[in-house]
C-alpha positions in Angstrom: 0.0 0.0 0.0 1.3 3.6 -0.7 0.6 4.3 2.7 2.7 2.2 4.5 5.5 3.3 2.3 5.4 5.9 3.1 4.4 5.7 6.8 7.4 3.8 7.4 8.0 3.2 11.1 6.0 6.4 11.8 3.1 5.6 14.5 -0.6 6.5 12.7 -3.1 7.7 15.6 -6.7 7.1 15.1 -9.8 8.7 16.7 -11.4 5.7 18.9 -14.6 4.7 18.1 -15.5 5.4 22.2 -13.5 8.8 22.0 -15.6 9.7 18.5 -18.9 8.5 20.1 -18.6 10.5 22.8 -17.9 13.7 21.0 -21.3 12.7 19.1 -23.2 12.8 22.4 -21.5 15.6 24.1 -22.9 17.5 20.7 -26.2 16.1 20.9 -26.2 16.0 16.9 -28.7 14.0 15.5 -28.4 10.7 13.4 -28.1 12.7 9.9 -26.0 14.8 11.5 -23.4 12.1 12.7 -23.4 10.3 9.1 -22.3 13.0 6.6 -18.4 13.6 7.9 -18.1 9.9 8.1 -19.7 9.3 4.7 -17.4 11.3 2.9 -14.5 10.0 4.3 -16.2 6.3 4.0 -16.0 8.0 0.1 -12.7 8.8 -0.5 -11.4 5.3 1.6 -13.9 3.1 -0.4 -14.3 4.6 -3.7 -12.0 2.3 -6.5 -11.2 2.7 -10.1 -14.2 0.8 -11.2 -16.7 3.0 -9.9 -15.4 5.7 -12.3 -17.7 5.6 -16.0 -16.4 6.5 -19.3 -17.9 9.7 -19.3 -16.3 10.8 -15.7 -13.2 9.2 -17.2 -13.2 10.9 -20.3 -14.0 14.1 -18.8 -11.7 14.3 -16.3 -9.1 13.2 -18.3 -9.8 16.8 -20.6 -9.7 18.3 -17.2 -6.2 17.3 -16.6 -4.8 18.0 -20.0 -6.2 21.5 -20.0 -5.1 21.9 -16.6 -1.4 21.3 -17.5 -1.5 23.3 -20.8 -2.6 26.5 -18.9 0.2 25.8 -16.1 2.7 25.5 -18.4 1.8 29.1 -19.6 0.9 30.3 -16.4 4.7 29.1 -16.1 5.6 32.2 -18.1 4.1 35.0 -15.9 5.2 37.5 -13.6 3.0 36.4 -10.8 4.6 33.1 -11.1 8.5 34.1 -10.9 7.2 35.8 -7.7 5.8 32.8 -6.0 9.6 30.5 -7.6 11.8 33.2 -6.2 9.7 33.1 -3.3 10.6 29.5 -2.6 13.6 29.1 -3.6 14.8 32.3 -1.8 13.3 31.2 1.6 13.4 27.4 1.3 16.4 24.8 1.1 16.5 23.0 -1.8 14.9 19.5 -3.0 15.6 17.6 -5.3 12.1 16.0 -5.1 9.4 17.4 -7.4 8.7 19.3 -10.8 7.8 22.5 -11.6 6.1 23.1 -14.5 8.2 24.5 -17.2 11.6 24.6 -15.2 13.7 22.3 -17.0 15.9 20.4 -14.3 14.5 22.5 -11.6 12.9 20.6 -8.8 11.1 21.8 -5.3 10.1 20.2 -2.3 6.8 18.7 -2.8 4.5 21.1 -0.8 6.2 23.9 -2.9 6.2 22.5 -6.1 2.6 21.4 -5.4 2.4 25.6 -4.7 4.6 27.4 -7.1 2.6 24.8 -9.8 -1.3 26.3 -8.7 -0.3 29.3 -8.6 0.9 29.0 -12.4 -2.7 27.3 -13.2 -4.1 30.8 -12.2 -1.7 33.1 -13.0 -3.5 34.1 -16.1 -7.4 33.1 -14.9 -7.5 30.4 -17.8 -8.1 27.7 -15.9 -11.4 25.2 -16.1 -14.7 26.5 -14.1 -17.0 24.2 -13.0 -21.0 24.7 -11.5 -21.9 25.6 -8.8 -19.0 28.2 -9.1 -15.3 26.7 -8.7 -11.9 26.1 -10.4 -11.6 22.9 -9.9 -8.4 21.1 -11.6 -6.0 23.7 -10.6 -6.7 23.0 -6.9 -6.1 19.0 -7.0 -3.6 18.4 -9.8 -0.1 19.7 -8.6 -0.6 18.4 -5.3 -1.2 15.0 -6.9 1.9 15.3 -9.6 4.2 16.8 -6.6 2.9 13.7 -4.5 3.1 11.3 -7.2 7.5 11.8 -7.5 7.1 12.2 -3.5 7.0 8.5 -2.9 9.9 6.0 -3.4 10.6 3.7 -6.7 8.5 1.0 -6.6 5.7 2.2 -4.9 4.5 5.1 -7.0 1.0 5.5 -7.7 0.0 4.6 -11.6 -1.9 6.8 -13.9 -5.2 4.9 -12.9 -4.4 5.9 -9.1 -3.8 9.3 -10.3 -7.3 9.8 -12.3 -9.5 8.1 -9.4 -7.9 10.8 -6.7 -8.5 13.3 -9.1 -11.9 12.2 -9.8 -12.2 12.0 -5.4 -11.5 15.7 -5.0 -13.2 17.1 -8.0 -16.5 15.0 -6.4 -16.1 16.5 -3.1 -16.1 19.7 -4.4 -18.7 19.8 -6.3 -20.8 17.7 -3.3 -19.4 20.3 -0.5 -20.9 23.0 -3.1 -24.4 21.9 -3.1 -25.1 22.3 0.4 -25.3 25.9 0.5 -27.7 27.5 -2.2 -25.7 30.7 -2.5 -22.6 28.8 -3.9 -24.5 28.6 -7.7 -24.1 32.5 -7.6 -21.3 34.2 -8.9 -19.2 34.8 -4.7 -19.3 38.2 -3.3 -17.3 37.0 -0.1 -15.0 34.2 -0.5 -13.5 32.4 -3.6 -14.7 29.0 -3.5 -11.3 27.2 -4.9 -9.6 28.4 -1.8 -12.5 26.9 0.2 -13.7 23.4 -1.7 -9.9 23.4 -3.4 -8.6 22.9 -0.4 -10.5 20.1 0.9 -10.5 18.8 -2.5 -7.0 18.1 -2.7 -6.8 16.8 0.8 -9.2 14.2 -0.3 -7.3 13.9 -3.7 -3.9 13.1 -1.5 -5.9 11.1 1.1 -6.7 9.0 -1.4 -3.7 9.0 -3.9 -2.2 7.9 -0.4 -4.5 5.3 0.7 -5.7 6.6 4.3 -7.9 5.0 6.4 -11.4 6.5 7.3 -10.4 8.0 10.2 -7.5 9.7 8.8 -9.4 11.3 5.8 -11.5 12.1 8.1 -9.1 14.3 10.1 -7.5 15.1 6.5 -10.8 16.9 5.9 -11.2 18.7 9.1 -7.4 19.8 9.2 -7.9 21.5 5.5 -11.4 23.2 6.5 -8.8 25.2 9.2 -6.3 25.5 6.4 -9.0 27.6 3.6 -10.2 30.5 2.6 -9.4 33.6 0.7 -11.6 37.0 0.2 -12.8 38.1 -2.7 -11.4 41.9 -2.4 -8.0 40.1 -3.9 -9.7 39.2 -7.3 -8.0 41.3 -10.2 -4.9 41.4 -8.5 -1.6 39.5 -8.5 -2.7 37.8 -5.4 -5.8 35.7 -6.8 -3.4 33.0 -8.1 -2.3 32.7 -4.7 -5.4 31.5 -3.7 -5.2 28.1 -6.0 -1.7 27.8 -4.9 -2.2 27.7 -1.6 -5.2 25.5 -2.0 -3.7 22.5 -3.5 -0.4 22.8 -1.1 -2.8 23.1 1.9 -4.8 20.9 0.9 -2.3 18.3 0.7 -0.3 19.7 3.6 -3.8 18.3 5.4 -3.4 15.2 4.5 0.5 14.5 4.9 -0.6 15.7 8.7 -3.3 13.5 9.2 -0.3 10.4 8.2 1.4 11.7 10.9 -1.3 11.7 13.7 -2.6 14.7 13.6 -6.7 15.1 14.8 -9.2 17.7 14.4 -13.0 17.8 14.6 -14.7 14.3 13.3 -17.7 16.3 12.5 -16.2 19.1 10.4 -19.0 18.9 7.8 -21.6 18.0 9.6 -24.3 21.0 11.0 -24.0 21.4 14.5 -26.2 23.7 16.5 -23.6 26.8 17.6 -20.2 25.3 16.6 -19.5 25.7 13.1 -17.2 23.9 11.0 -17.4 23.8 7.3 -20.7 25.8 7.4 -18.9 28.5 8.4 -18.0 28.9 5.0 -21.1 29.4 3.1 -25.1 30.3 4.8 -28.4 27.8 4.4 -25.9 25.3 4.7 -27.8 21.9 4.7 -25.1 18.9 4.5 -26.1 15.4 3.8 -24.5 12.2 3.8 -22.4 11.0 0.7 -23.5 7.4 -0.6 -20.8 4.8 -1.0 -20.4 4.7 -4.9 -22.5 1.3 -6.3 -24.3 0.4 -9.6 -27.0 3.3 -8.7 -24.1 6.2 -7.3 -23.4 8.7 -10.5 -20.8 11.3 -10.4 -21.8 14.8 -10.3 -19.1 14.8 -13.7 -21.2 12.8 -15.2 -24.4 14.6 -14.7 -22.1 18.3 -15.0 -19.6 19.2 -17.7 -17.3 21.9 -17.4 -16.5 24.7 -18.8 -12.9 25.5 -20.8 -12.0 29.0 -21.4 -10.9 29.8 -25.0 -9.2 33.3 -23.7 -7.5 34.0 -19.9 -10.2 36.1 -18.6 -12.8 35.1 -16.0 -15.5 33.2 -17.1 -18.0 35.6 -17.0 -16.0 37.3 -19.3 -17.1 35.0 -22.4 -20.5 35.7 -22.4 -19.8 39.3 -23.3 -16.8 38.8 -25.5 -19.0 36.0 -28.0 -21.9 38.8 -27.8 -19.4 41.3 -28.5 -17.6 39.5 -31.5 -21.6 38.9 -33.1 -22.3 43.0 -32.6 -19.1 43.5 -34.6 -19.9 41.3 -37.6 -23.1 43.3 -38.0 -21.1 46.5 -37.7 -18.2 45.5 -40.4 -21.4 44.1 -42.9 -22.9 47.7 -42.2 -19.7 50.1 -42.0 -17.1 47.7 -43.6 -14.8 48.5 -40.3 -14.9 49.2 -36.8 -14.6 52.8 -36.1 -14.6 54.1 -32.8 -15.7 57.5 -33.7 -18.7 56.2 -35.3 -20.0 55.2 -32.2 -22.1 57.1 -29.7 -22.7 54.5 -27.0 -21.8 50.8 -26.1 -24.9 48.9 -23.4 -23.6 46.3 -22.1 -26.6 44.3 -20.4 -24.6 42.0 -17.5 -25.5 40.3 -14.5 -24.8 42.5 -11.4 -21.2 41.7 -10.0 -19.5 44.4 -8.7 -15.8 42.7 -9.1 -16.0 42.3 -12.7 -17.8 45.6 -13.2 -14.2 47.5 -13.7 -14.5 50.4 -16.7 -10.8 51.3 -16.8 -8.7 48.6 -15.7 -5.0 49.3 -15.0 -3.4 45.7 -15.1 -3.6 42.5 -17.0 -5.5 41.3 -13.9 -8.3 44.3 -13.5 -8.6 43.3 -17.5 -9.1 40.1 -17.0 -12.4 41.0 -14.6 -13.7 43.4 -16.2 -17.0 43.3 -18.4 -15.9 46.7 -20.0 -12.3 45.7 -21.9 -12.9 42.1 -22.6 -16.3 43.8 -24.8 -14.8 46.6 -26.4 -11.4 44.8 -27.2 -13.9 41.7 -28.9 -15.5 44.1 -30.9 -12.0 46.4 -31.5 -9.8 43.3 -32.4 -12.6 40.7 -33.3 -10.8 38.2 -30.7 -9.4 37.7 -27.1 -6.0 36.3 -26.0 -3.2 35.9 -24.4 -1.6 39.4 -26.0 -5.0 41.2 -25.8 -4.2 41.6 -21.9 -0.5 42.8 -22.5 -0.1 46.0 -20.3 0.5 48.1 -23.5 -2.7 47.0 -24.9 -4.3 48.4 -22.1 -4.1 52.2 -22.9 -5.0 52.2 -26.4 -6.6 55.3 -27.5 -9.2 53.4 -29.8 -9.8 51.1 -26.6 -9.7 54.3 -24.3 -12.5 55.8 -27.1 -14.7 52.8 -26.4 -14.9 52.4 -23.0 -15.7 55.5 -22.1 -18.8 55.1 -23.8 -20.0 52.1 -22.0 -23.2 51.8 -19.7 -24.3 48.8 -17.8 -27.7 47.6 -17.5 -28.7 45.0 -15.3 -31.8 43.2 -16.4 -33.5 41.5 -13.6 -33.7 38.2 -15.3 -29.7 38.4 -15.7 -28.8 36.2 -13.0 -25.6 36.2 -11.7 -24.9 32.7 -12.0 -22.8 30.9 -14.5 -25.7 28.4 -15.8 -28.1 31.3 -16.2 -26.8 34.4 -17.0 -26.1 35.9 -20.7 -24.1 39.0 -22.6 -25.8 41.3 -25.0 -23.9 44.1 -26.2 -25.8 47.0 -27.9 -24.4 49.9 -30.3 -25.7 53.2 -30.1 -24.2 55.0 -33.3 -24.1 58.2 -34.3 -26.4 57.9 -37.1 -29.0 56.6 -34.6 -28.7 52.8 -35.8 -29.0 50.6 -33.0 -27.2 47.1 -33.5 -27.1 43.9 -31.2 -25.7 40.6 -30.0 -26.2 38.7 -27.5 -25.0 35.2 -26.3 -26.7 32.6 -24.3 -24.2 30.0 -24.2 -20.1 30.5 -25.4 -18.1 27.9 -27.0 -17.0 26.4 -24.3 -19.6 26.1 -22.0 -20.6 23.0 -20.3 -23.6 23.3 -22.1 -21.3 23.7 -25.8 -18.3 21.6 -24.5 -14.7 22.0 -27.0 -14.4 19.7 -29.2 -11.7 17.0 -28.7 -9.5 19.1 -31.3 -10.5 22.5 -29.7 -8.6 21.4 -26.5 -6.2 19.6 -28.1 -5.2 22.9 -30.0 -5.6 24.8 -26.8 -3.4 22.6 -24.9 -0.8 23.0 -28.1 -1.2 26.7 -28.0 -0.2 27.2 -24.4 2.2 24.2 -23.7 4.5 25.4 -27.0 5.1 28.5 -25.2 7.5 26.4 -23.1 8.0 23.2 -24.9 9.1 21.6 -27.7 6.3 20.0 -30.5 7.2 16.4 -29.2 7.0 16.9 -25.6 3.8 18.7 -25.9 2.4 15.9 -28.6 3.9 13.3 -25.9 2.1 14.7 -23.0 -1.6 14.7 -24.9 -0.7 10.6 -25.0 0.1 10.3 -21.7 -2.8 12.1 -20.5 -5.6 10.8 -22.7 -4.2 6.9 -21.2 -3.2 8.1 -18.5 -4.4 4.3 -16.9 -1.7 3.0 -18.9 0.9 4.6 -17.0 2.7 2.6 -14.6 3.7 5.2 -12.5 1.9 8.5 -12.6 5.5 10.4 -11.6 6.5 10.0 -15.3 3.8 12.3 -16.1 4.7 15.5 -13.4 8.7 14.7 -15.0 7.2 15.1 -18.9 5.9 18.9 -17.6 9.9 20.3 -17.7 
């Protein structure tokens, strides 16, 4: 087992079932109450590869390839040589595990785990899940990182790599649907530094084969480990927040090995002492059912979504509707003149973080309804370069958002499977033009194709690799359960 491995001679201490009963009674919670701690971690001890469909395979396995693709450029970013220096500054050195696209350059696990999430967010192109989450970027450095932690021989193999990855995207999305307000768009928290965390103690709880107790405390440990406020989106510290969730996360875990305890009923709802419900109000918890021939994965029943640009997600509603205003504007005018129009309505959910009309970084940009529409329908497209500080002050860009209003319809929800974009043109002749978009490319609803990702994954992988390595890597990933040990896979990412 990996866990003895790695246990060694170390002593494991476990929560009696007489101590564990007895904190149940001095509680006074109720039978529903006691179950839903002990179920999930029942979960993540019982759940095996078999339990996993083709879809939830398939999907996941996308998850993990787009993951890496938008680490490796994430690789590339400002924000990220701040977190390496970081490390490497304050830190001895280790020999241990990767970092994504360092060649020869290794970390101690925990940091590599760290420095690698924070690259995943660097440039908010990561995967976005419903209710409202970025779920890859919080469970799979932790798992590469653990994955070259362990000794020759005992190494966990692709198929152990996709099933702990599967374990902390499900509790995620589980932990999610107990509070109603997590389907909105957050005002207070950002969920990946919340459900991340516990995600990717799960994800290492399992890659490392704890017993129930132990993912039990694993859980609890990383509930006192999360959380990060939403006043730090739009600024270089919001990449931080993955980072720290999938190092924490599996910092949990690597704890719980060692003997360390905290509350056995960390999910559950208990009257006056809070503990996971802390995080999020109307919080209704209820146990998690041992996967069978009946259990179904909330991946199966929910896609994701891939971004085709680094801005938040949010962002892509406005930019398709955007793009579609434009072509009507080019068949009317035959170009996009600035001067030719008088006013740009933006109809948006209401969401004051994103509502930023003059952004002054990459990382205001990125959240803000007001550039990613105006430079869709300037340039007719969104990337990487279109969030380049020197793109930010461009007088035909400057000429457009200063004639942009927001309206906010009251059927515009603020929430990711109901809201939509329409952008309408005011211009100076008095024509009025529109577009709006229901669902981007991209969407769970209007999943990427199999060659959309593929060329995505291309796209941002060559920006630090060669053509084989990158062709190599979309192998290894889409069968991944042929590896025989996952580590060859977090060695591939250099």
């Amino acid at each position: 087992m990996l866990l003895s491995t790695f246990q060694k001679s170390k002593p494991v201490l476990s929560l009696s079932r007489r101590t564990h009963t007895a904190a149940l009674e001095a509680l006074e919670v109720s039978p529903l109450e006691k179950a839903v701690t002990s179920s999930f971690a029942s979960f993540i001890h019982g759940v095996q590869s078999d339990h996993l469909s083709q879809a939830v395979r398939h999907r996941s396995k996308r998850m993990i390839l787009d993951s890496i693709g938008v680490g490796l450029v994430g690789s590339t970013t400002h924000v990220f040589n701040i977190a390496l220096r970081y490390c490497q500054d304050l830190y001895p050195a280790s020999e241990t595990s990767s970092v994504y696209g360092r060649h020869g350059l290794r970390l101690s696990p925990t940091l590599a785990a760290y420095t690698n999430g924070v690259a995943t967010h660097a440039m908010d192109f990561d995967d976005t899940w419903h209710p409202a989450t970025h779920p890859s970027g919080a469970l799979l450095p932790a798992l590469l990182a653990t994955s070259q932690m362990l000794p020759m021989g005992s190494r966990p193999s692709g198929a152990d790599l996709l099933l702990a990855f599967n374990v902390g995207i499900e509790v995620q999305g589980r932990l999610m649907r107990f509070s109603s307000e997590a389907s909105n768009i957050p005002k207070r928290f950002h969920p990946p530094s919340v459900v991340g965390t516990m995600g990717s103690a799960a994800a290492i709880a399992k890659l490392l084969s704890l017993n129930k107790d132990q993912c039990a405390h694993a859980l609890a440990i990383a509930a006192s480990l999360a959380g990060a406020p939403m006043a730090n989106a739009a600024t270089l510290a919001k990449p931080l927040h993955i980072g720290n969730a999938t190092r924490l996360g599996m910092e949990a875990a690597l704890l719980a090995v060692r003997g360390m305890e905290a509350n056995p009923l960390i999910l559950d709802d208990v009257p006056g002492c809070s503990g996971f419900s802390a995080f999020y109000g109307n919080y209704q918890p209820s146990p998690l059912e041992m996967p069978g021939e009946d259990y179904s994965f909330l991946l199966e029943k929910q896609d994701i979504a891939f971004k085709r640009f680094p801005a938040h997600l949010g962002m892509h509603w406005v930019a398709d509707a955007a793009m579609s205003v434009r072509n009507r504007l080019v068949n009317l005018m035959g170009c996009v003149n600035p001067s030719a129009i008088q006013r740009i309505l933006l109809r948006v959910p209401v969401s004051k973080y994103i509502n930023r009309p003059f952004p002054e970084s990459e990382h205001q940009a990125r959240h803000s309804f007001q550039f990613n529409a105006c430079t869709a329908l300037l340039d007719g497209e969104l990337g990487i370069s279109s969030f380049a500080e020197d793109n930010l002050m461009r007088p035909g860009l400057i000429n457009l958002l200063e004639k942009v209003v927001l309206e906010h319809p009251e059927d515009n929800e603020a929430n990711f499977d109901k809201m939509y974009g329409e952008v309408v043109l005011l211009l100076e002749d008095g024509t009025l033009l529109s577009g709006r978009c229901d669902t981007f490319y991209g969407h769970w609803r209007k999943p990427l194709s199999q060659n959309s990702l593929r060329e995505k994954f291309r796209s941002n992988a060559l920006h630090v690799l060669h053509q084989d390595q990158a062709e190599d890597i979309i192998e290894m990933v889409e069968d991944i359960e042929c590896l025989e040990d996952s580590s060859s896979l977090a060695s591939s990412l250099q």
